[in-house]
SERO-4910 file (N, C-alpha, C, O; in steps of 0.05 Angstrom, whole numbers):
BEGIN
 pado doro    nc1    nc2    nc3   cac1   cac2   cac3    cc1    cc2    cc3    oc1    oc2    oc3
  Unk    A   -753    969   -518   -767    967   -543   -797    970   -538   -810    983   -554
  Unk    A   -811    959   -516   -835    964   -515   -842    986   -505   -866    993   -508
  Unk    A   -823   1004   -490   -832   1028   -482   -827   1050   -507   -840   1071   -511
  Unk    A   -809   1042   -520   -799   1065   -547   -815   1066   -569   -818   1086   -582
  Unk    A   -828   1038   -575   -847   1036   -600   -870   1034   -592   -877   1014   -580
  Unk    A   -888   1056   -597   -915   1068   -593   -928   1085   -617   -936   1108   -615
  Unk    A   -929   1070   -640   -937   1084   -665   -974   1092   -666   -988   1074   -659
  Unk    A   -983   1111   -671  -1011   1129   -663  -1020   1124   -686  -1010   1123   -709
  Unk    A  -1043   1121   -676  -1072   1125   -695  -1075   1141   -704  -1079   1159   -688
  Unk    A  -1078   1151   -739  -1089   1183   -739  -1106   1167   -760  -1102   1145   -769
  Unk    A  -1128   1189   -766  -1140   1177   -786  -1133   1187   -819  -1122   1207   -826
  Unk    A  -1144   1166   -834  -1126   1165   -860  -1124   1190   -876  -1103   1189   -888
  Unk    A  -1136   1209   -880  -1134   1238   -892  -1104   1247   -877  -1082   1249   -888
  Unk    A  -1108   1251   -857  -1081   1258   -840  -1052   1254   -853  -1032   1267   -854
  Unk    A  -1062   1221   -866  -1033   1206   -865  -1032   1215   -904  -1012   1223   -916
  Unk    A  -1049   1212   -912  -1054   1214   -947  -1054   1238   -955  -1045   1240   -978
  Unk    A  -1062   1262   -943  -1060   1283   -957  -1034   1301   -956  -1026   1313   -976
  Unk    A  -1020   1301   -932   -994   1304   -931   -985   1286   -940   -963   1288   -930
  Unk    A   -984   1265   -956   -968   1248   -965   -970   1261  -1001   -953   1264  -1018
  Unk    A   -994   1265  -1003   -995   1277  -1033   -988   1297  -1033   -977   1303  -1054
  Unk    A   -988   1314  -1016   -973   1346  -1026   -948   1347  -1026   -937   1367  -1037
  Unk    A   -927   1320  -1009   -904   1324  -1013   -893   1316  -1045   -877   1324  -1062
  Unk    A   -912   1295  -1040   -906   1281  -1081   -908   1302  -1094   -894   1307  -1113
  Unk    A   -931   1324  -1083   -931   1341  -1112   -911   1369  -1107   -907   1386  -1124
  Unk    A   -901   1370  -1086   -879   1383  -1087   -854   1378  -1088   -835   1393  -1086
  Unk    A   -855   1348  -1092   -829   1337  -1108   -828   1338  -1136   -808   1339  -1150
  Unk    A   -859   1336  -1145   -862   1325  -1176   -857   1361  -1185   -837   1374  -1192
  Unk    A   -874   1364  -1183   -872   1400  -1198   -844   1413  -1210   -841   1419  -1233
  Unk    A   -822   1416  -1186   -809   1427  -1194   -782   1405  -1211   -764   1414  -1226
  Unk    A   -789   1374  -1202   -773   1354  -1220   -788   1368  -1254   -775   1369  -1275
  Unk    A   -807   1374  -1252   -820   1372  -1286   -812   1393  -1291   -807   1392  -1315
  Unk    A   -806   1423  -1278   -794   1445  -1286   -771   1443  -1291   -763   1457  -1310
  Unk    A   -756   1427  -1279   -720   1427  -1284   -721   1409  -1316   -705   1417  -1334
  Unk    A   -743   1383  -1323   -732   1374  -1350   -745   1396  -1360   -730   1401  -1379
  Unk    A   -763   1413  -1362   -786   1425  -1386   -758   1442  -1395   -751   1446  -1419
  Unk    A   -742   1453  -1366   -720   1474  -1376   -689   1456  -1387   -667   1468  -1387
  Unk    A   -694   1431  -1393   -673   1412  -1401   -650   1403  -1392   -630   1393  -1402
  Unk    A   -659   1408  -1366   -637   1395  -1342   -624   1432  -1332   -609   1431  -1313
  Unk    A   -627   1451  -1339   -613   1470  -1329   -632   1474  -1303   -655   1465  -1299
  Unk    A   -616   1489  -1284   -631   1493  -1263   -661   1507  -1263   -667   1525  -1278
  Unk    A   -673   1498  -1249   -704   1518  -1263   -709   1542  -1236   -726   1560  -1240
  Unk    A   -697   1540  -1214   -693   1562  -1196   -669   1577  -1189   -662   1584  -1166
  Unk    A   -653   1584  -1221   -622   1585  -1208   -617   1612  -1189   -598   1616  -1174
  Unk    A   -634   1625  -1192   -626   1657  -1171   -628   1639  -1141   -607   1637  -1128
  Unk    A   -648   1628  -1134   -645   1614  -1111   -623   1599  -1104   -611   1599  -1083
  Unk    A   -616   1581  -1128   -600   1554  -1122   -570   1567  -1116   -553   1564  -1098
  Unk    A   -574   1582  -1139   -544   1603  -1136   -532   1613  -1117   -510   1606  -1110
  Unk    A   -549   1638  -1103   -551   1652  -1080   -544   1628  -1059   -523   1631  -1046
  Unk    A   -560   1605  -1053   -553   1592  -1023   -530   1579  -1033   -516   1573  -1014
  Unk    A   -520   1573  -1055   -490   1554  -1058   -479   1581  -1054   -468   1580  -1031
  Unk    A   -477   1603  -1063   -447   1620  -1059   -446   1630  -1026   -425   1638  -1017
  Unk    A   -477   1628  -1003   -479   1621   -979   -457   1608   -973   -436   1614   -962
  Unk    A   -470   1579   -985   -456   1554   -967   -419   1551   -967   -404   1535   -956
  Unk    A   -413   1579   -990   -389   1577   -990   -367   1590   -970   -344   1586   -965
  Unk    A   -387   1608   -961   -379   1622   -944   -375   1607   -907   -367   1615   -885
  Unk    A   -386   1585   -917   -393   1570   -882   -364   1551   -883   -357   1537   -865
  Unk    A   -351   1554   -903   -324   1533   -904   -309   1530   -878   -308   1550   -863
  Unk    A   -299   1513   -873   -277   1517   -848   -270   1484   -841   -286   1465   -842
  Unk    A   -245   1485   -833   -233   1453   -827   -251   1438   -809   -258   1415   -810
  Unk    A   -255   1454   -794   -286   1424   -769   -304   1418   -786   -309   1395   -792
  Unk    A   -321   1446   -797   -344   1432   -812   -337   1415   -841   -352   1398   -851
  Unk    A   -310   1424   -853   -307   1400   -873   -304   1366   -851   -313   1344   -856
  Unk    A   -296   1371   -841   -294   1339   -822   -324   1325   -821   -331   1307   -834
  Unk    A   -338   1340   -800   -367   1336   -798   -385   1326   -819   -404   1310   -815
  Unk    A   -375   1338   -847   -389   1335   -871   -377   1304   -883   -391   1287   -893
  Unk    A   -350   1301   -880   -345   1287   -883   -353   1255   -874   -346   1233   -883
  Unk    A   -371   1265   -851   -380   1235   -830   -409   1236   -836   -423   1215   -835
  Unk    A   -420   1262   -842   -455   1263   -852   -454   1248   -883   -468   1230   -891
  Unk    A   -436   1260   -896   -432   1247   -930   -428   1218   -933   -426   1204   -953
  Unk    A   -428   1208   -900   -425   1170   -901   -451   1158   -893   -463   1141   -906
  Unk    A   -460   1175   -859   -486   1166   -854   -498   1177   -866   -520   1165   -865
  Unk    A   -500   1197   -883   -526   1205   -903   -540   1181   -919   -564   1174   -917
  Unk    A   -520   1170   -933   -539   1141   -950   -523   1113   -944   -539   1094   -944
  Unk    A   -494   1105   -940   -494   1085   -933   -505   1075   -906   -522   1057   -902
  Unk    A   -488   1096   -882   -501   1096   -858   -536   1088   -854   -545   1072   -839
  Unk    A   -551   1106   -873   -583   1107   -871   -587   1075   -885   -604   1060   -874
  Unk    A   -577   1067   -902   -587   1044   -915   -575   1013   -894   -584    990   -895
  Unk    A   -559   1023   -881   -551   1001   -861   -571   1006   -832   -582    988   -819
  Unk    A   -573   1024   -829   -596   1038   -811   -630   1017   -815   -642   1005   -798
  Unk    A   -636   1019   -835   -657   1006   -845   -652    982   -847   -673    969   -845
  Unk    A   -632    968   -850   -627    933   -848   -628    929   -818   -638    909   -808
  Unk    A   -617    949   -803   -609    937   -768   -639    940   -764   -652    920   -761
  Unk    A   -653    966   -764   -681    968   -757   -698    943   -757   -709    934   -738
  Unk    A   -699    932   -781   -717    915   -796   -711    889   -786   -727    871   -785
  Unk    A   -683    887   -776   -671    864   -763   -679    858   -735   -682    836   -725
  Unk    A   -682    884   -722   -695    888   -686   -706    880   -696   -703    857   -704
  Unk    A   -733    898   -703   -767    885   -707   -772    862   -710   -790    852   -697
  Unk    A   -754    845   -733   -766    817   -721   -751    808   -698   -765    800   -680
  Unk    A   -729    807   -695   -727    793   -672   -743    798   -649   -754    780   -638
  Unk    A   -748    828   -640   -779    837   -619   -804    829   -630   -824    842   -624
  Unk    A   -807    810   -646   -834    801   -662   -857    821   -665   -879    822   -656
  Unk    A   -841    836   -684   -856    856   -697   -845    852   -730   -827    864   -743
  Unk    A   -861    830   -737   -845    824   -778   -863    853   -796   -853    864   -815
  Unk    A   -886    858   -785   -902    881   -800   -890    906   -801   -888    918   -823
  Unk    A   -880    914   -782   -865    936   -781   -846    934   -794   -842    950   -812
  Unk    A   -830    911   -790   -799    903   -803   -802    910   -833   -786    925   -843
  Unk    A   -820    899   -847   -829    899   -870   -832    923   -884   -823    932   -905
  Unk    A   -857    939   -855   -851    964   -869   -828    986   -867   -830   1007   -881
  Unk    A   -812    982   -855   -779    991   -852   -766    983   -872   -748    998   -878
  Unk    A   -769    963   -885   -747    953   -908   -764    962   -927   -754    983   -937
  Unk    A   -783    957   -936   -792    963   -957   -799    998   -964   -797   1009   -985
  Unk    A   -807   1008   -940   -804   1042   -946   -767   1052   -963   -763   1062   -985
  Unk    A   -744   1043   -939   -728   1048   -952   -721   1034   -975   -700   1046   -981
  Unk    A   -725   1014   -994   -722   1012  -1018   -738   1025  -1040   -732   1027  -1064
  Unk    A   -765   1036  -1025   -778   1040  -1045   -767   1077  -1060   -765   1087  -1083
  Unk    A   -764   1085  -1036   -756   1114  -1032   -725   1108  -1046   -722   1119  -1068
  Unk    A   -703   1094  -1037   -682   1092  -1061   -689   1082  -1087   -671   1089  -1102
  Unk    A   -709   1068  -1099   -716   1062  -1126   -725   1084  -1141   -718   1091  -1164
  Unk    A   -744   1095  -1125   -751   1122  -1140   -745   1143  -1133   -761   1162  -1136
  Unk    A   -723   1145  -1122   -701   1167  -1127   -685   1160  -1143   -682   1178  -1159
  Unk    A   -671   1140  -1149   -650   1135  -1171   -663   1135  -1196   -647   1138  -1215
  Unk    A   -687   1132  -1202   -708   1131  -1229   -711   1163  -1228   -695   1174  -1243
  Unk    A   -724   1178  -1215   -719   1202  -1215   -696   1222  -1222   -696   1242  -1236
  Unk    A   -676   1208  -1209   -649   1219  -1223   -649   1215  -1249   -648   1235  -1262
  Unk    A   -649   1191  -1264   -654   1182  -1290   -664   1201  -1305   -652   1216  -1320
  Unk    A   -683   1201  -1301   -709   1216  -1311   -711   1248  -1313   -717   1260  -1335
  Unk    A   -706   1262  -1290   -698   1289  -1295   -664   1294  -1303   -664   1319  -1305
  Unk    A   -641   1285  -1308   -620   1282  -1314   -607   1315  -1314   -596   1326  -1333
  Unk    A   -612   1328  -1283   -599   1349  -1281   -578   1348  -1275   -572   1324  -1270
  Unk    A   -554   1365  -1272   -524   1374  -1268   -517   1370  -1248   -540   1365  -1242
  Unk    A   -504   1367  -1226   -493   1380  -1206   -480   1402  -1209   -473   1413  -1230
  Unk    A   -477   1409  -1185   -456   1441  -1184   -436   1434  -1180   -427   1420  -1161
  Unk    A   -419   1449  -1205   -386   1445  -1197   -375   1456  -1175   -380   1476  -1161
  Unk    A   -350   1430  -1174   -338   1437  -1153   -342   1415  -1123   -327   1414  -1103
  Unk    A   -359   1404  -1127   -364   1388  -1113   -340   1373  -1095   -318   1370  -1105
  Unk    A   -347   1362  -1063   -318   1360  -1045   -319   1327  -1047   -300   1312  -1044
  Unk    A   -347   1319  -1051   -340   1297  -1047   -355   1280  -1081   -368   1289  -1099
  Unk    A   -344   1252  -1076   -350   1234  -1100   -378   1229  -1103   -388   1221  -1083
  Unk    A   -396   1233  -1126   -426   1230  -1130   -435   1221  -1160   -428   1229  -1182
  Unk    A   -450   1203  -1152   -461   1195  -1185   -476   1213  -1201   -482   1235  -1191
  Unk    A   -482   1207  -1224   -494   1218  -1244   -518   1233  -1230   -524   1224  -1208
  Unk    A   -537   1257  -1243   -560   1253  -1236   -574   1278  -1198   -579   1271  -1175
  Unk    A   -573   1300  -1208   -566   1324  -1176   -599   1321  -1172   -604   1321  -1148
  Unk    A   -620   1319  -1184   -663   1313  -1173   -661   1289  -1177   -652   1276  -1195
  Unk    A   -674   1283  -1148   -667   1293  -1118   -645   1283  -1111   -633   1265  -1123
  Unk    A   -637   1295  -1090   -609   1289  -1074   -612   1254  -1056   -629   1248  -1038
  Unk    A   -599   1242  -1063   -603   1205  -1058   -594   1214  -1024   -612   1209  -1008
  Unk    A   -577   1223  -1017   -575   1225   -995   -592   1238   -967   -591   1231   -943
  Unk    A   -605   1257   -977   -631   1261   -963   -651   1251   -963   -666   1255   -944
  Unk    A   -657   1238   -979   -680   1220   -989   -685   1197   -962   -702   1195   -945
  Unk    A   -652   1179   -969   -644   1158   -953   -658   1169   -929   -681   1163   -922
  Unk    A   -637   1190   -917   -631   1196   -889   -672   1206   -876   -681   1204   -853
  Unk    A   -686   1215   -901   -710   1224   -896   -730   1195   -877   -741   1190   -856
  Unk    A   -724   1180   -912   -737   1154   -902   -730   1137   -875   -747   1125   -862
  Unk    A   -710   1138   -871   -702   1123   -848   -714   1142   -817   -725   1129   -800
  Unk    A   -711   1162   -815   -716   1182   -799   -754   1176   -797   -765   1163   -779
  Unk    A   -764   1186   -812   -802   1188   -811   -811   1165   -813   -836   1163   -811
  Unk    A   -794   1136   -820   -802   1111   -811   -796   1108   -776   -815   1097   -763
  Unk    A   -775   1117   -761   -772   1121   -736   -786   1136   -726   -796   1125   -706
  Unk    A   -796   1163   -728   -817   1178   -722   -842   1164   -722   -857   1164   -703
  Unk    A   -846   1151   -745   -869   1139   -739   -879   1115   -723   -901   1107   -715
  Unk    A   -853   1106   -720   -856   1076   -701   -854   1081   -684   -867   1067   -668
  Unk    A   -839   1106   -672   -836   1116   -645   -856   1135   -625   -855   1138   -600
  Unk    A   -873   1146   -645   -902   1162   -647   -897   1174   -620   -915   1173   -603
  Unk    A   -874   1186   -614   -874   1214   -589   -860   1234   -603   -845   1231   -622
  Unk    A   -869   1261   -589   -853   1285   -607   -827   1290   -607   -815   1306   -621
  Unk    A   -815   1273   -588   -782   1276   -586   -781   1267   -610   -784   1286   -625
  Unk    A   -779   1252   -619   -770   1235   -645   -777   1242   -674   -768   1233   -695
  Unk    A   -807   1272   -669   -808   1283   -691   -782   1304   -699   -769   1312   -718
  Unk    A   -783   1310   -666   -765   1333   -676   -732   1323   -674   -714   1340   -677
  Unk    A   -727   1298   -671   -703   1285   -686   -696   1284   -717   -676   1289   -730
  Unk    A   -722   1276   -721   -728   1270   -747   -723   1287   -770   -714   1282   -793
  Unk    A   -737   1320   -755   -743   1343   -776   -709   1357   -768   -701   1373   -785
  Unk    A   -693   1352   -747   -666   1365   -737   -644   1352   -761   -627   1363   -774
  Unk    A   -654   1318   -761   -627   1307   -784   -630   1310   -807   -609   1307   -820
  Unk    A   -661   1319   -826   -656   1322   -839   -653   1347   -849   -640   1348   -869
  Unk    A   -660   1368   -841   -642   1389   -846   -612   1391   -839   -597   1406   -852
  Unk    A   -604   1376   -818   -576   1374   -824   -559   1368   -852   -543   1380   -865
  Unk    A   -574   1339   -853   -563   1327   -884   -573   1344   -901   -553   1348   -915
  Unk    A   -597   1362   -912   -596   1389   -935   -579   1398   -934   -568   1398   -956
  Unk    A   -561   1415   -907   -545   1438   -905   -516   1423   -910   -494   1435   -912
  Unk    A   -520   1392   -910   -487   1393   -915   -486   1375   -938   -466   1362   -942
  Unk    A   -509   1373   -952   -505   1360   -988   -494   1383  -1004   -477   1380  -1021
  Unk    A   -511   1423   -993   -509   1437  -1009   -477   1444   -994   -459   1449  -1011
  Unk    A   -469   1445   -960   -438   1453   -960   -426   1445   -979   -415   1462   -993
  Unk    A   -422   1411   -987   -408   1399  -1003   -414   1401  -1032   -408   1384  -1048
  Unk    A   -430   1427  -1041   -431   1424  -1076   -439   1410  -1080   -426   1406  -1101
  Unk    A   -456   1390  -1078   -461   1353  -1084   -487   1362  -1093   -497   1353  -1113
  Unk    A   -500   1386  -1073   -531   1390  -1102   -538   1422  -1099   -527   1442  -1089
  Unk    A   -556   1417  -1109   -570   1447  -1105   -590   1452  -1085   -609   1436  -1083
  Unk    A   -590   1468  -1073   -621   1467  -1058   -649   1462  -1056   -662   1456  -1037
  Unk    A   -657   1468  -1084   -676   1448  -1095   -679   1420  -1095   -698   1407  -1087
  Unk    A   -650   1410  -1106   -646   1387  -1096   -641   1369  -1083   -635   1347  -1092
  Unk    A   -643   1377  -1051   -650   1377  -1026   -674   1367  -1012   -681   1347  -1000
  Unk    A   -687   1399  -1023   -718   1398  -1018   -732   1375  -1033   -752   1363  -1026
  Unk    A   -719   1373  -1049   -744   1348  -1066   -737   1319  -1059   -755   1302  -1057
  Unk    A   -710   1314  -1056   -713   1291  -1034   -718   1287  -1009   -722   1263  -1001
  Unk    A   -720   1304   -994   -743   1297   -974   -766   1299   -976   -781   1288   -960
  Unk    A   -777   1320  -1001   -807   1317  -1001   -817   1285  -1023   -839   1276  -1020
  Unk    A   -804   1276  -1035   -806   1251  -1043   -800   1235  -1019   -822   1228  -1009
  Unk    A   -787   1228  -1009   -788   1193   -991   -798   1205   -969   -803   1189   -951
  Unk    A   -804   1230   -961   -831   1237   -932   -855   1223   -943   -869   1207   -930
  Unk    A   -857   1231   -971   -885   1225   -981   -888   1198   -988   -911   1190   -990
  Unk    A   -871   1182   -991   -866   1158   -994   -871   1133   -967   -878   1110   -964
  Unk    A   -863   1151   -955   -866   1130   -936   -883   1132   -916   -888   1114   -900
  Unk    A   -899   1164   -918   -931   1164   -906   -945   1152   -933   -965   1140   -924
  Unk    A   -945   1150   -949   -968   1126   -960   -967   1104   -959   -987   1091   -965
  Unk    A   -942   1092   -950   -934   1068   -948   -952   1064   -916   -972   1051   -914
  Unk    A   -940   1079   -895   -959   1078   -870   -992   1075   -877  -1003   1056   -866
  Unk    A  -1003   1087   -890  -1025   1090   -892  -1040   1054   -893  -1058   1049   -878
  Unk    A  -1029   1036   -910  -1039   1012   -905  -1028    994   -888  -1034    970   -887
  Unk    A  -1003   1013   -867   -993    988   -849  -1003    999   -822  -1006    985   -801
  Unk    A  -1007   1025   -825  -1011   1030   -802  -1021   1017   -777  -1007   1020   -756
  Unk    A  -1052    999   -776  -1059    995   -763  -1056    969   -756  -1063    959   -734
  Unk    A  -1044    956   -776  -1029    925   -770  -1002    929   -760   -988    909   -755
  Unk    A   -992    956   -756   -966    949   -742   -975    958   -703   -966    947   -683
  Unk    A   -998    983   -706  -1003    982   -682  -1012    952   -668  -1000    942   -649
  Unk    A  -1025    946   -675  -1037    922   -660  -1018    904   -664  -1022    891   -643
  Unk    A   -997    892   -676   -979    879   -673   -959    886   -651   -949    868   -637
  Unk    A   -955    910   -648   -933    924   -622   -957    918   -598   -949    911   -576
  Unk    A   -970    919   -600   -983    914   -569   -982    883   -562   -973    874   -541
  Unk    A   -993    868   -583   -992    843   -577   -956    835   -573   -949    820   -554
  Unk    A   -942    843   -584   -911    836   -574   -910    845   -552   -902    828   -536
  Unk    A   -916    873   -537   -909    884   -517   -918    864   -494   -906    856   -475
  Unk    A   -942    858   -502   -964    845   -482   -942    826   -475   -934    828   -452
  Unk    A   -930    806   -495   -919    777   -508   -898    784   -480   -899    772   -459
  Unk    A   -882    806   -488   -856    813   -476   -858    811   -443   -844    800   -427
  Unk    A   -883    825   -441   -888    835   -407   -889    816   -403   -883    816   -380
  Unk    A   -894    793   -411   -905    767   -392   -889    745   -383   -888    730   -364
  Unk    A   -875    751   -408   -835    730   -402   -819    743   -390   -802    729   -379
  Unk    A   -816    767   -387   -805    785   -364   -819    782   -332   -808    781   -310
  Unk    A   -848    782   -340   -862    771   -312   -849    751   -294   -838    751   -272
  Unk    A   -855    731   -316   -849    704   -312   -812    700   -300   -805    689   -279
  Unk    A   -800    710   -313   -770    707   -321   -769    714   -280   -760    699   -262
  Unk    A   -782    742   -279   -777    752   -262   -795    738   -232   -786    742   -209
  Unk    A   -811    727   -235   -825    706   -211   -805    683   -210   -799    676   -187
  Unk    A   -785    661   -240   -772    648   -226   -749    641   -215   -740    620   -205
  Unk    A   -734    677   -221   -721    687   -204   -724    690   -174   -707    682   -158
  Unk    A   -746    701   -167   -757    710   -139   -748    680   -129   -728    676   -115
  Unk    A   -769    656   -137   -773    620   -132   -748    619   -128   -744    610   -105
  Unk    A   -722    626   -141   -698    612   -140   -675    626   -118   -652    619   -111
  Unk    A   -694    651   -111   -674    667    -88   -688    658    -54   -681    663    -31
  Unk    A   -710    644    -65   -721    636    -39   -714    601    -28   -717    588     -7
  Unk    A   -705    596    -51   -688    567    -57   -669    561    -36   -655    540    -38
***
């Protein structure tokens, strides 16, 4: 834990302005789909990649989809309880905090979003889904949980974990008919953006909290480990 959690300094434009352009490339095309009354507002696009995704059918990848369509949002939402559960126990409660509270905030306003733009899904759909296709709840989840790890983990392996699962989970909300591609894109550009603004005021209280734990850690391991040595010379 102390070698894996190393979250970086950037300064606040960094963290805020990419955080606003994803909002507004979530918000834009949410306001195009009601202006056009829930019908799709990009259907040549949305169209075109579902009659794609139909073509990718086959018994493994229905299986596969079938295990992404679990960790997509229950998986991710249990993901964020265990996270939040490490952190404090490694006495890191700031971080923990901001792990639980990114992923609720990113499922609240995605499910209000759904509300609110009250688009269709695409028929046909493989698996069971609620009301409500802007944004897709399942990428959202899997977003937030992912760029809260990226960010706690602040090395590029972990970005490019991050940016690998969630295009996984896009490509297999739209395999399964469950949304449109649009509706994809806009849940990850909502809870990305959500949870870099959320960073933006924890940021630097979670760095300095990971060091002082690390510090905390090295020293009972020190210790642990000198009265070991005392007790082999015993």
């Amino acid at each position: 834990m102390i070698r894996v959690l190393r979250p970086r300094q950037r300064p606040s434009w960094q963290i805020v302005a990419p955080a606003l352009l994803l909002l507004c490339a979530f918000a834009v095309p949410g306001g195009l789909i009601m202006a056009g009354q829930g019908e799709p507002a990009f259907n040549r696009i949305d169209t075109t990649w579902q009659a794609y995704s139909f073509t990718l059918h086959a018994p493994f990848w229905d299986a596969v989809n079938v295990v992404l369509n679990w960790a997509g949002y229950t998986g991710a939402l249990v993901s964020h309880l265990v996270l939040a559960a490490a952190l404090l126990i490694w006495q890191r409660p700031r971080a923990a905090a901001f792990s639980a509270l990114a992923g609720l905030s990113a499922l609240g306003l995605t499910q209000l979003a759904k509300a609110l733009v009250g688009r269709d899904r695409p028929q046909g759909a493989k698996v069971l889904s609620d009301t409500g296709s802007y944004p897709s709840g399942h990428v959202s989840a899997t977003t937030a949980f992912l760029v809260v790890m990226a960010l706690l983990i602040g090395q590029q392996w972990a970005k490019v974990v991050a940016v690998l699962g969630i295009l996984a989970m896009m490509v297999s909300r739209t395999y399964l008919s469950a949304h449109w591609l649009s509706d994809v894109l806009g849940g990850a550009c909502l809870a990305a953006g959500v949870v870099l603004l959320l960073w933006w005021p924890f940021c630097d209280i979670c760095i300095q909290e990971n060091e002082i734990a690390g510090r905390t850690t090295i020293w009972r391991a020190r210790a642990l480990q000198r009265q070991q040595e005392a007790g082999q010379q015993e």
